[in-house]
LUMMIMAR-674994 format. One line per 2 residues: number of its first residue (from 1); for each residue x, y, z of C-alpha. Coordinates in steps of 0.05 Angstrom, whole numbers, plus 32768, in hexadecimal, padded with zeros to 4 digits. Example, Ala and Ser with C-alpha at 12.3 -4.5 7.8 and 13.67 -1.06 7.14 Angstrom:
2
1) 80F6/7FA6/809C; 8111/7FEB/808F
// end
This chain:
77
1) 8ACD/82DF/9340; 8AFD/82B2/9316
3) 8AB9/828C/92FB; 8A93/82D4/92E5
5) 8ADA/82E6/92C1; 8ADB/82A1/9297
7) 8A8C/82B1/928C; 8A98/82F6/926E
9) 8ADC/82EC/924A; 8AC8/82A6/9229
11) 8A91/82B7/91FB; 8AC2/82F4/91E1
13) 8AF5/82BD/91D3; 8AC9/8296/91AA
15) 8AA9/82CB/918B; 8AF0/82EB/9171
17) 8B0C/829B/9159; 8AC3/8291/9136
19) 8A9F/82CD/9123; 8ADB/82E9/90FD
21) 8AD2/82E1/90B3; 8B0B/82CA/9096
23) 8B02/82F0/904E; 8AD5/833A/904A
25) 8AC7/8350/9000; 8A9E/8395/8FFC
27) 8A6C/839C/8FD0; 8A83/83D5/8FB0
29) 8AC0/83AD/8F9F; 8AA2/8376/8F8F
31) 8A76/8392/8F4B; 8A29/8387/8F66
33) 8A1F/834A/8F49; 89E1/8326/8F6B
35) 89D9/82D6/8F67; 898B/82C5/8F69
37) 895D/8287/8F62; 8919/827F/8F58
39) 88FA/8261/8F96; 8939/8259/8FB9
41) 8941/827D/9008; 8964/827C/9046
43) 89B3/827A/901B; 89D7/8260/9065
45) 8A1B/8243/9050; 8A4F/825A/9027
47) 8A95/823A/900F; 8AC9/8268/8FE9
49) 8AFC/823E/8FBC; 8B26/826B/8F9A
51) 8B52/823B/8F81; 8B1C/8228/8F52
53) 8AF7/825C/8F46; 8AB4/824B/8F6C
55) 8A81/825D/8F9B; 8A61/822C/8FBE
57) 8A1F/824C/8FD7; 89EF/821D/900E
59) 89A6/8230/9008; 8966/8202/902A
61) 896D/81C1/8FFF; 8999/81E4/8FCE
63) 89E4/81E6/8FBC; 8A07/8216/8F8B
65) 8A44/8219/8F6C; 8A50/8264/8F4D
67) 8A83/827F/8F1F; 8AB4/82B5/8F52
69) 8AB7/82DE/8F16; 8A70/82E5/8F05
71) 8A43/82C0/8F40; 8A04/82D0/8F0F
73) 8A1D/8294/8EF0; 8A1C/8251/8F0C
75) 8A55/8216/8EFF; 8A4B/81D5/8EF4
77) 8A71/81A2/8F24
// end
């Protein structure tokens, strides 16, 4: 019984310390703006430093860094 409880409760666990995201912006509050590239897909990882102002976006062989107050635009780094 003590097994079957760890099973069940330990995959909640993880779920609540991982899953979480640690910053939600709405879209609505956000402004709609879309980032886009050409022949660019699967956009998997994403880094948010606000202390400078940047984006960093992770697609398939591709890195971004976009501008926080406009992510149409793209920083150099």
């Amino acid at each position: 019984m003590f097994l079957l409880m760890l099973f069940c409760w330990g995959p909640s666990v993880v779920w609540t310390l991982y899953g979480t995201p640690r910053k939600t912006v709405t879209l609505s509050s956000y402004g709609g703006h879309v980032f886009q590239e050409e022949g660019v897909w699967n956009y998997s990882t994403m880094l948010l430093r606000e202390d400078m102002g940047v984006l960093i976006l992770g697609a398939r062989e591709t890195i971004f860094a976009l501008d926080l107050n406009n992510i149409t635009h793209k920083k150099a780094m």
